[in-house]
C-alpha positions, -999 to +999 in steps of 0.1 A: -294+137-552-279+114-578-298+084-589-316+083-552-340+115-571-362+094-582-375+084-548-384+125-541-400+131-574-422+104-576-434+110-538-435+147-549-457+139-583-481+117-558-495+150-542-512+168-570-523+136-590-539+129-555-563+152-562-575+141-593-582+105-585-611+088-590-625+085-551-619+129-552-630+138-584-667+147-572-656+166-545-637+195-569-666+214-576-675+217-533-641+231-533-643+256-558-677+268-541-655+273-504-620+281-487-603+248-479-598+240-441-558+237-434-538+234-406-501+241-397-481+220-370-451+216-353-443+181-334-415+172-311-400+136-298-374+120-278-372+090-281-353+057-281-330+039-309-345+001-318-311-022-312-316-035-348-282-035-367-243-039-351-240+000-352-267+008-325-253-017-303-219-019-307-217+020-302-246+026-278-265+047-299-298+046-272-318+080-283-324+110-305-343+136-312-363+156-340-388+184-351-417+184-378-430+213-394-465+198-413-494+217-436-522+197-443-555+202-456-585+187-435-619+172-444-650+197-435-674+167-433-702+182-462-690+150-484-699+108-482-664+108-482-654+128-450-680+102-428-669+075-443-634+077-437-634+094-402-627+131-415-591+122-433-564+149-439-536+151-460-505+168-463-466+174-460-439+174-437-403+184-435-388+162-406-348+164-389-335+143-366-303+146-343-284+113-332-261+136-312-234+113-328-208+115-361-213+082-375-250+090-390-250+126-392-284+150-390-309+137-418-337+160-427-369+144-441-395+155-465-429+135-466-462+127-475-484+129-444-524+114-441-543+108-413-582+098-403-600+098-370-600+061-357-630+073-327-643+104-311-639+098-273-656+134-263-663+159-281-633+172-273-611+142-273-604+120-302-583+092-312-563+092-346-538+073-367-514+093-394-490+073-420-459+094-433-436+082-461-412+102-483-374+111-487-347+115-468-313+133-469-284+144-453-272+111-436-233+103-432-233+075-447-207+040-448-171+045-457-147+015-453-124+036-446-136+073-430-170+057-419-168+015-415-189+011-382-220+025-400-231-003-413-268+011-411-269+034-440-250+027-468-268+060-490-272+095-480-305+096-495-330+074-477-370+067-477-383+076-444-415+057-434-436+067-402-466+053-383-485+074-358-510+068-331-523+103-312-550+117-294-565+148-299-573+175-275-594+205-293-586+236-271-607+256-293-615+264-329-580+271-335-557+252-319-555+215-311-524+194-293-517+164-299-500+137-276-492+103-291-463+076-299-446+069-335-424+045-351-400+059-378-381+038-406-355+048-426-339+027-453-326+026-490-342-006-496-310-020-508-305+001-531-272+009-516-254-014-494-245-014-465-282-013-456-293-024-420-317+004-417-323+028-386-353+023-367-370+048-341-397+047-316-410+076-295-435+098-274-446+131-286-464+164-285-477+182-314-494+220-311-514+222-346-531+257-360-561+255-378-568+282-406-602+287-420-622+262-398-655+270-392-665+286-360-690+254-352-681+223-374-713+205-382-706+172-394-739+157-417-754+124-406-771+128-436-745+120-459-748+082-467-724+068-486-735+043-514-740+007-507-713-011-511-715-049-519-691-076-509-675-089-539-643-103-553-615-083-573-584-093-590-553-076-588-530-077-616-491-060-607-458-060-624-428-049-603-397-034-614-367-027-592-330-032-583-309-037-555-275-040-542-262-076-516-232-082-493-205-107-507-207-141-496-176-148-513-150-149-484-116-148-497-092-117-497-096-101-525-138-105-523-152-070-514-178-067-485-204-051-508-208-060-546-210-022-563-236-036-587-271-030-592-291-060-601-324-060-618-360-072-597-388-082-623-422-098-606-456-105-613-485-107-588-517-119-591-541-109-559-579-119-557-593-093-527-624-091-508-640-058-507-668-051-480-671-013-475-649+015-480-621+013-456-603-019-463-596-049-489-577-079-479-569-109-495-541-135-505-513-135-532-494-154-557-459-136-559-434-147-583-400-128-587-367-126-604-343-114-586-309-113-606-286-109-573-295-143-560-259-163-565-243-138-574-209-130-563-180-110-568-141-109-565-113-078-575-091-090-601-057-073-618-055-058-649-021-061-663-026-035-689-032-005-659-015-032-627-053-017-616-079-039-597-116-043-606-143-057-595-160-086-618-195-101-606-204-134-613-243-139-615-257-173-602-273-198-622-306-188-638-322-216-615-315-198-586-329-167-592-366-175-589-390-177-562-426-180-560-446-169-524-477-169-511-493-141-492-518-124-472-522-087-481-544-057-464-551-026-478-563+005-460-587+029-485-586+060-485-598+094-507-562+103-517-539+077-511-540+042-498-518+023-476-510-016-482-492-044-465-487-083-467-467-112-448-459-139-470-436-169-471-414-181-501-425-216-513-398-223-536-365-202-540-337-214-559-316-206-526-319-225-498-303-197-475-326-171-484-350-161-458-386-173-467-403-149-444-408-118-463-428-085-452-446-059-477-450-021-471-462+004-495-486+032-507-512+032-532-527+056-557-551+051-587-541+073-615-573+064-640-602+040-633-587+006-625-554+014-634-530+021-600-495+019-590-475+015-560-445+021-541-431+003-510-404-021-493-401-061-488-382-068-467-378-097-438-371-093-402-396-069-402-369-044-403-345-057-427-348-043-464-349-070-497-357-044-522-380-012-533-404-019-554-425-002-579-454-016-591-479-008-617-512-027-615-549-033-629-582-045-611-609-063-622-642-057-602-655-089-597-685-110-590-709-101-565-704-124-528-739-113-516-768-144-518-797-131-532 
């Protein structure tokens, strides 16, 4: 896995700490008192290639296809939690996909998987969303000279991000399908360049198998969850990241791709409105350093070995700075939440750069206000800037309610 491991094992370490966070902490002793309800699930699409980089449409590359194997566990709806929310689940998945083509190979996926019930049509029929994110492997990646029209994937290991919408059709107490759509991401947020990224869009069925689910499922009406009143919190994150640029050198002896990872430092300071359980949304102040900004390389001779190497240049300290504004959303749930934010540069010490930048990420609170988080800016809405990790603090604030 190289230095790309660190992507799996903190995905990995996000399951069991899950468990143990602050919104599930009251629900361990319901669990030791009875069987958890699980499910197992295969899922199957065809779908179609988004024409989002020069190697999809320059080679054609319209479809593929791919299977997912997922456990979860599922709410039982005895807990505040469960109503609140819409019954969630959690889990993993192992994911491959076929291209049907050389150039990208047959990546195989492992990922985090939760879900929650958006409505309940019938009682048989209900409408759901599920977010996956995690690791992926096994891509063939760019090689300028084996492997130069990939200009996709630049890594063989990859973060796979998925976004599901599905309906639900309850057969009986033990087996469910599932017919929806998805959208699937895969980049190494620049880690590794090239990095265009591969993105996928599909149809699918899934057949799911539900182990110790009770014969009649009484969900409690009863169970009210505390009031919650509208107030104001402030979000306190440092992120720390890398990430690799093209050249914008152009002379002969400038490589394509500088093979040098530059350090991402950033501070954020978000003030968020909360007004019940599900979400928090708010604005930004986003101010990073991104030591690749500038920056170029060239290959120069070394007369003691008549050997070339590459020697990088960084810009001027200046130019490495920008400062954005942004709007951010976060969905809340028990075990993991999911964040995301459109912002717009300010000032950037390079006028090029593209102003228009997009967040992605997960959440998880690992004691009391303290939380970190993992995700992708990027702009184009498909084109990756960096990873970044984050590590954060909240302070509850004031009260909004008049009294």
């Amino acid at each position: 896995m190289g230095k790309y491991k660190h992507i799996l094992l903190f995905l990995l370490f996000l399951l069991p700490v899950s468990l143990f966070s602050e919104e599930t902490r009251d629900s361990v002793s319901v669990l030791k008192k009875q069987r958890k309800s699980t499910f197992l699930s295969i899922k199957g699409e065809r779908g179609f290639v988004f024409p989002t980089n020069e190697l999809v449409r320059e080679e054609n590359i319209t479809n593929y296809s791919s299977l997912a194997l997922k456990y979860g566990i599922m709410s039982r709806g005895d807990r505040w939690q469960d109503i609140a929310y819409g019954m969630p689940y959690f889990g993993i998945g192992l994911y491959t996909t076929t291209f049907h083509r050389e150039e990208l190979g047959n990546p195989i996926s492992l990922y985090l998987i939760q879900g929650a019930r958006i409505a309940a049509l019938t009682k048989k029929i209900t409408f759901h969303y599920e977010f996956n994110l995690g690791y992926s492997t096994n891509w063939n990646t760019y090689d300028p000279l084996d492997n130069p029209n990939n200009v996709a994937i630049g890594s063989e290991n990859n973060v796979h991000v998925g976004a599901n919408l599905y309906f639900k059709f309850l057969l009986n107490n033990r087996l469910d399908i599932n017919v929806g759509g998805s959208l699937t991401h895969f980049s190494n947020g620049a880690t590794r360049m090239p990095n265009r990224g591969m993105n996928l869009g599909s149809p699918y069925i899934e057949i799911a198998y539900k182990f110790n689910e009770p014969k009649e499922k009484i969900i409690s009406d009863d169970l009210t969850p505390p009031e919650v009143n509208k107030r104001l919190d402030h979000d306190f994150l440092l992120t720390f990241s890398s990430r690799q640029i093209e050249n914008n050198l152009y002379e002969p002896l400038a490589p394509k791709y500088i093979d040098n990872n530059f350090r991402i430092l950033g501070f954020c300071y978000a003030p968020m409105i909360v007004s019940n359980y599900l979400f928090r949304w708010g604005a930004g102040v986003d101010v990073v350093y991104d030591e690749s900004r500038g920056a170029t390389s060239i290959l120069t001779l070394n007369p003691a070995d008549n050997r070339y190497y590459e020697r990088v240049t960084l810009g001027e300290p200046k130019e490495r700075f920008s400062v954005g504004f942004s709007g951010k959303g976060e969905i809340v749930m028990p075990h993991f939440s999911f964040i995301g934010g459109l912002g717009y540069n300010v000032l950037q010490g390079i006028e090029k750069d593209k102003r228009f930048y997009q967040i992605l990420g997960m959440k998880i609170h690992f004691y009391e206000n303290i939380f970190g988080t993992f995700g992708i800016r990027s702009t184009h809405f498909s084109k990756a800037q960096f990873f970044y990790w984050n590590v954060g603090y909240t302070i509850k604030g004031r009260n909004l309610e008049k009294k």
